[in-house]
C-alpha positions as CSV (number, residue, x, y, z in Angstrom):
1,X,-28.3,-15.6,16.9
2,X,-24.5,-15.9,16.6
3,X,-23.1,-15.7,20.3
4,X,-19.1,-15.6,20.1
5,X,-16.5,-15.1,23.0
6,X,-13.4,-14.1,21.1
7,X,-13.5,-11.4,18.6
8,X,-11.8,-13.3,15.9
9,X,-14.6,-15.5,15.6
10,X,-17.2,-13.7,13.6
11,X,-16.6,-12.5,9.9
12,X,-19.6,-11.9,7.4
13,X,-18.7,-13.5,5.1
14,X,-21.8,-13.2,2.4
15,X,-22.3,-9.5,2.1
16,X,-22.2,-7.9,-1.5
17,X,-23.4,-4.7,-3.4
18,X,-24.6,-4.8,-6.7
19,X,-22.6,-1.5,-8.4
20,X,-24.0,-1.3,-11.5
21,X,-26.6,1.7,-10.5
22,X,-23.0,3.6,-9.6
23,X,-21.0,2.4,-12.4
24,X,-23.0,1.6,-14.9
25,X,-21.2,-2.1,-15.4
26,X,-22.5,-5.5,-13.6
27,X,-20.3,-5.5,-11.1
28,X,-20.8,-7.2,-7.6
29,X,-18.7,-6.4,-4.7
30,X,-17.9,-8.4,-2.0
31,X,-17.7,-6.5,1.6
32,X,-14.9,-7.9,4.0
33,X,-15.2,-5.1,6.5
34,X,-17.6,-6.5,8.8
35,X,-15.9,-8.1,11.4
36,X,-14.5,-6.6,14.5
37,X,-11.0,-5.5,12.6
38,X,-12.8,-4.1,10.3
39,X,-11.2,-5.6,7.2
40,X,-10.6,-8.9,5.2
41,X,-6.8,-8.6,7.0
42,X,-8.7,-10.8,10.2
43,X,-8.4,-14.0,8.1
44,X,-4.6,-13.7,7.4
45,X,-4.0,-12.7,11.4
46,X,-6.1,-15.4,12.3
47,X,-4.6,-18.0,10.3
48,X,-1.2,-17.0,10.9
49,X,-1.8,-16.8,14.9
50,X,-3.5,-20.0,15.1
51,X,-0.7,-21.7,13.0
52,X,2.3,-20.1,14.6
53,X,0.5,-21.8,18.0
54,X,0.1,-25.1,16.5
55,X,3.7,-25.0,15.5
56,X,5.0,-24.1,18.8
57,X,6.4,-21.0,17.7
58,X,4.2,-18.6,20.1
59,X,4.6,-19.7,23.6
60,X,2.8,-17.9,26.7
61,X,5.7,-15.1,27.3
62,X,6.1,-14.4,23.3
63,X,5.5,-11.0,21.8
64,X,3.9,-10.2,18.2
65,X,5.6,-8.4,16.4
66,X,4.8,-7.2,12.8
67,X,5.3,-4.8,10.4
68,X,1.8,-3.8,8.7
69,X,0.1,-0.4,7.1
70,X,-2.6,-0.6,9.2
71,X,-5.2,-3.3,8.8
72,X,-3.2,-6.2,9.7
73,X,-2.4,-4.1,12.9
74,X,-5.7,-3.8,14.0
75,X,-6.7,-7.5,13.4
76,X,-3.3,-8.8,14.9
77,X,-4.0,-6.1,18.1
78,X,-7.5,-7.8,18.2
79,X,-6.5,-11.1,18.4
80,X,-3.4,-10.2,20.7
81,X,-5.8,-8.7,23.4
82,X,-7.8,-11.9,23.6
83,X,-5.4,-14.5,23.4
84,X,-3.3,-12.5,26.2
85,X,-0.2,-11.5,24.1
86,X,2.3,-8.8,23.7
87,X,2.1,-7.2,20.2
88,X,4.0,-4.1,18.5
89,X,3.2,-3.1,15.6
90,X,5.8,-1.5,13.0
91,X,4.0,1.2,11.2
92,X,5.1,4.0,9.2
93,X,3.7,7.7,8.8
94,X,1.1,7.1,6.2
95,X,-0.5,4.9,8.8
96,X,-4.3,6.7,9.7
97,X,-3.8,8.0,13.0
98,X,-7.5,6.2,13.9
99,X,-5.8,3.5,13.3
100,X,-2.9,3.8,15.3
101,X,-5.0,5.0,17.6
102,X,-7.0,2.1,17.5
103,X,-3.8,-0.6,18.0
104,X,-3.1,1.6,21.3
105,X,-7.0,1.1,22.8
106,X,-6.2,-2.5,22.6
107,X,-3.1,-2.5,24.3
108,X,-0.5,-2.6,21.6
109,X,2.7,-1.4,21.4
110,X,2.8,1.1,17.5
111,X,6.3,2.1,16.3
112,X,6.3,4.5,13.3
113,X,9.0,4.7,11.1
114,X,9.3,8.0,9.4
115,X,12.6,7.7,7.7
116,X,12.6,5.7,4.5
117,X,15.9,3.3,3.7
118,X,18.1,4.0,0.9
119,X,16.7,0.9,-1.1
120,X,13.4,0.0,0.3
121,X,11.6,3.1,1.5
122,X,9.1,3.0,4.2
123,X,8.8,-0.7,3.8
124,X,12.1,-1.5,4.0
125,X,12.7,0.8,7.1
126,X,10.0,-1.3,8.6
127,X,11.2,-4.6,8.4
128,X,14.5,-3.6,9.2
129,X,12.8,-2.0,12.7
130,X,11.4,-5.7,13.2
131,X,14.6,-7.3,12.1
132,X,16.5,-5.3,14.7
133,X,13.6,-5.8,17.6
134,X,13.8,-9.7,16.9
135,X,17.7,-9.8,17.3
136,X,17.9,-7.5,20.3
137,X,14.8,-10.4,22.1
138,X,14.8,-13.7,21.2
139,X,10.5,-13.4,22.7
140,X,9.8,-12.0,19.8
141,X,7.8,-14.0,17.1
142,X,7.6,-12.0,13.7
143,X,4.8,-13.7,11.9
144,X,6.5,-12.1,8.7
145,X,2.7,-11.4,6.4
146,X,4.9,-10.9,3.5
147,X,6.5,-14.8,3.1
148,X,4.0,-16.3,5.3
149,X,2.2,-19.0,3.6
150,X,-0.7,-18.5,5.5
151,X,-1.2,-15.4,4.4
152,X,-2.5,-16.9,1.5
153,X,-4.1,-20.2,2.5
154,X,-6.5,-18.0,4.7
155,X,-8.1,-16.6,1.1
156,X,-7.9,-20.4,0.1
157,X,-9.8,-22.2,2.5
158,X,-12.1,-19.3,2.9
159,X,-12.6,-16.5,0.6
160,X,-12.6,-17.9,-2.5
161,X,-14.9,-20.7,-1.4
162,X,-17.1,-18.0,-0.3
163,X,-17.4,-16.7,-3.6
164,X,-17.8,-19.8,-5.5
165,X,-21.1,-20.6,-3.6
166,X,-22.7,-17.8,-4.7
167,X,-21.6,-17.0,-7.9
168,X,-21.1,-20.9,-9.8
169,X,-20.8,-18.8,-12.7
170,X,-18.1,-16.2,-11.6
171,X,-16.1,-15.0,-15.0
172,X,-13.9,-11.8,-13.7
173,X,-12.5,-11.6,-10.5
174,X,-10.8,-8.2,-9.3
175,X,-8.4,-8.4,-6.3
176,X,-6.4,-5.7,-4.9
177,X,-2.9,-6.3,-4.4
178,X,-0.2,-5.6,-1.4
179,X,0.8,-8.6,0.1
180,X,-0.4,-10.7,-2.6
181,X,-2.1,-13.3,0.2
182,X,-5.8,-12.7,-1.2
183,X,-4.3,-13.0,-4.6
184,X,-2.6,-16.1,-4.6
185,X,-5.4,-17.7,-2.2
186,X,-8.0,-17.1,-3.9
187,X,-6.0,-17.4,-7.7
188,X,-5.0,-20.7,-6.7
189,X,-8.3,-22.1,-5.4
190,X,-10.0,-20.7,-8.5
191,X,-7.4,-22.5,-11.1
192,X,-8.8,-25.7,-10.2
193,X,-12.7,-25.1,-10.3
194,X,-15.1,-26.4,-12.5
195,X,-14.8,-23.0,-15.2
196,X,-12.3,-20.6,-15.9
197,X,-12.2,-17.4,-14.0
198,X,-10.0,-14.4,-15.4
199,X,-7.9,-13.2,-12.6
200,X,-7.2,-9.6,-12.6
201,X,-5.0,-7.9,-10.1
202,X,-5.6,-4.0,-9.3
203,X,-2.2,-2.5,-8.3
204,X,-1.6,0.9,-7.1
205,X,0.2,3.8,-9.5
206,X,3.9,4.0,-7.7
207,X,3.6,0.0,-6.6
208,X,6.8,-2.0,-7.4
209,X,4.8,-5.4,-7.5
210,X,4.7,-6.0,-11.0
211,X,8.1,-5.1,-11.8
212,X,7.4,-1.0,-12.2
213,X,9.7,1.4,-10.2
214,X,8.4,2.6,-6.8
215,X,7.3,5.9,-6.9
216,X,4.7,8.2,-3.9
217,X,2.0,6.3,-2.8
218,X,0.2,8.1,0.2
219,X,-3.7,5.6,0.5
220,X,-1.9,2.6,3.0
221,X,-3.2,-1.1,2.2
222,X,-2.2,-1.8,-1.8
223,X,0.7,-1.4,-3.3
224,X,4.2,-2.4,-2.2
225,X,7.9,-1.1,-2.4
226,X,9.1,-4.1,-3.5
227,X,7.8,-7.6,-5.3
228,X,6.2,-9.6,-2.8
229,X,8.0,-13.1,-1.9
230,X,4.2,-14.4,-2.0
231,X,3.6,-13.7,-5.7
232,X,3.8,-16.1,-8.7
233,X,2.3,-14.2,-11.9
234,X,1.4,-17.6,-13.4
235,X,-1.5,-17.2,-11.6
236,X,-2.4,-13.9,-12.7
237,X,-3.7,-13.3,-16.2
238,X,-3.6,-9.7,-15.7
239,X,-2.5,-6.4,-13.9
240,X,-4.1,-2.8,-14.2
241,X,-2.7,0.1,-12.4
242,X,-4.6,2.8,-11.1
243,X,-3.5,6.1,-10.0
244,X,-4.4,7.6,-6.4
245,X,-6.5,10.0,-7.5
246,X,-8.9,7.9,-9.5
247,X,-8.7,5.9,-6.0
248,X,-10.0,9.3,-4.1
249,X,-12.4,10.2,-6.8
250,X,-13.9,6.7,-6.9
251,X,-14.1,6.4,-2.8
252,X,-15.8,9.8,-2.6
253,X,-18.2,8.9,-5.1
254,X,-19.6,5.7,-3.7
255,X,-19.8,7.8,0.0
256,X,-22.5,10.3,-2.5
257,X,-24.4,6.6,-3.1
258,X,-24.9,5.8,0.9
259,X,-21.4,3.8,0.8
260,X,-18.3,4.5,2.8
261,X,-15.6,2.2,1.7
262,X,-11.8,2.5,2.5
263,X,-8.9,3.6,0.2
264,X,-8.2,-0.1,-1.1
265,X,-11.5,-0.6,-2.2
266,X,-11.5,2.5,-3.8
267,X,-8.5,1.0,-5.8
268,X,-10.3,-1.8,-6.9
269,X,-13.7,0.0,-7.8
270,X,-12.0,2.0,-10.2
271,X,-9.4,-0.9,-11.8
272,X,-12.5,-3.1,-12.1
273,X,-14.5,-0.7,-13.8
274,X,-12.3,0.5,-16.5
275,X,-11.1,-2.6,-17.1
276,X,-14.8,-3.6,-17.9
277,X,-15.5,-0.7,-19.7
278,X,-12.9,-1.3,-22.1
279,X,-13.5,-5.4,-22.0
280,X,-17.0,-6.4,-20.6
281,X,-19.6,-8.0,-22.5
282,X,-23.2,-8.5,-21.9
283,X,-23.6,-11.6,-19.5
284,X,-20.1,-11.4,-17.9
285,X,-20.3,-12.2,-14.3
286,X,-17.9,-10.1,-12.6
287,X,-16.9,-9.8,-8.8
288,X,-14.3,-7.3,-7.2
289,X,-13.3,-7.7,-3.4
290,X,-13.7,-4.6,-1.2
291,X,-11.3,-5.2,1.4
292,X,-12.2,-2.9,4.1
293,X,-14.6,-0.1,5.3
294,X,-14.1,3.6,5.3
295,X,-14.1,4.8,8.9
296,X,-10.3,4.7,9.2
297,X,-9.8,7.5,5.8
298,X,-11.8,10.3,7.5
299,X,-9.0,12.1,7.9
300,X,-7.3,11.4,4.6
301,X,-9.3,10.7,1.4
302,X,-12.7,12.0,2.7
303,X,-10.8,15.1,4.4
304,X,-10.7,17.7,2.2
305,X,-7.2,20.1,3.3
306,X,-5.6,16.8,3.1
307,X,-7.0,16.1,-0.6
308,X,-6.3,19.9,-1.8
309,X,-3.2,19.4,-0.1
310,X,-2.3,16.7,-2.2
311,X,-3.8,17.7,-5.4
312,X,-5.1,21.5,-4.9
313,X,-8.2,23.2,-4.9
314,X,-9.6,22.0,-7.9
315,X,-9.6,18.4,-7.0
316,X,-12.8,18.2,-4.5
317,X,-15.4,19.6,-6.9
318,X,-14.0,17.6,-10.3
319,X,-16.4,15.6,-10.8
320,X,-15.0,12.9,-12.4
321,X,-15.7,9.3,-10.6
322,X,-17.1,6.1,-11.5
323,X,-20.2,6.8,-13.4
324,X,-23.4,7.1,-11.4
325,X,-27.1,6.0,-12.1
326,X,-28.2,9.7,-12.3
327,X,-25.6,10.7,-15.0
């Protein structure tokens, strides 16, 4: 049995569900929620702790600091507790209050930023937050997820190695985009491997990432303001948007099946299966990458007032979703 001391050091790493009963497409899903943050955002925190400490950037009196949607804040508040640092994280208002909530049980520090900026909105009122919080202490050590190469080499040396052993003959893979670290870790370990694999990134309606303007985006986790400093589309051999709804729809569909899955994943179930259902072929081997679990969206895109609120009474009973086996 696995016996551990520190929380960051157990991740299932080999846990997927075959959703072809629920969409009606082979599709295989890989689960990164079960680990003690919750979500796949523990490898990027881990990675970029553990480096920052080899570098000599962290010393015994620094304090985290990091601007994050949620998921990184949890992991990084995780990791904090154990390893005996300060950490405040710089959230904003579509943060899930379980998850702020969360942060504070393990002794971190959560400022949330409600006013957007005039040219980055909620993101760019965050970094500036961190920006001013780093100049005013020089303890501070902003670990900076968005230009962080280890962001990505975390998905490198671990994710996309994970997949490859199971699945040598891996067409499609689906990965949701914020960041861009699982992206571009797992894109560029996959462009040297023995076959082609298609990499498709699922991006958020309203996401500025791949060059469309920002728009409302309320489901925290994919999707960005601005284009990421991590990205290089050379990698990517395609994009699909998909708008929140379908997101909601798709989330509230699989929790019908037995499977609660967050907002993210949501995104990425839905990308993945229209973009099959337009493109798939019998024998494709597809995989999409569920980056977190669904506890933390109880209160938003399982809640019903704050669905309706968002997109009226209608929207709970519609029952368009991802197709299920019973259909």
């Amino acid at each position: 049995m696995p016996v551990i001391s520190v929380p960051h050091a157990f991740n299932e790493e080999d846990l997927y569900v075959d959703l072809e009963p629920m969409t009606g497409h082979r599709l295989f899903l890989k689960c990164e929620g079960f680990n003690f943050a919750g979500s796949i955002k523990m490898k990027a925190a881990t990675e970029m702790v553990e480096s920052a400490e080899r570098g000599g950037t962290l010393r015994r009196d620094s304090i985290l600091v990091e601007s994050s949607s949620g998921n990184l804040g949890v992991a990084l508040s995780m990791i904090a507790a154990s390893k005996g640092y300060r950490f405040v994280c710089v959230t904003d208002s579509r943060c899930n209050l379980a998850t702020r909530l969360m942060m504070e049980a393990l002794g971190s520090q959560v400022h949330v930023v409600s006013d957007e900026s005039a040219t980055g909105g909620l993101l760019g009122a965050r970094l500036a937050h961190v920006r001013a919080l780093c100049a005013a202490d020089d303890r501070y050590v902003w670990l900076s997820q968005y230009t962080n190469p280890d962001n990505w080499k975390a998905h490198y040396f671990r994710t996309a190695p994970a997949i490859a052993r199971w699945f040598p003959l891996l067409d499609v893979l689906f990965i949701g985009v914020g960041t861009t670290g699982t992206l571009m870790g797992c894109a560029r370990w996959f462009r040297s491997w023995h076959r082609p694999v298609r990499i498709v990134a699922v991006d958020s309606v309203g996401s500025a990432i791949f060059g469309d303007p920002p728009g409302r985006r309320m489901i925290p986790g994919l999707g960005m303001s601005v284009r990421p400093p991590l990205l290089d589309e050379s990698y990517v051999d395609e994009a699909v948007r998909v708008e929140e709804a379908d997101a909601i729809r798709t989330c509230r569909n699989m929790a019908r099946q037995g499977f609660l899955f967050g907002g993210s994943t949501g995104t990425v179930v839905s990308g993945a299966t229209n973009w099959l259902a337009r493109h798939g072929t019998p024998g494709l081997t597809p995989v999409a990458i569920a980056p977190d679990l669904g506890e933390r969206y109880l209160d938003t895109i399982y809640q019903g007032n704050w669905v309706q609120a968002l997109y009226g009474s209608d929207f709970v009973a519609d029952p368009r979703a991802v197709r299920t086996s019973s259909d």
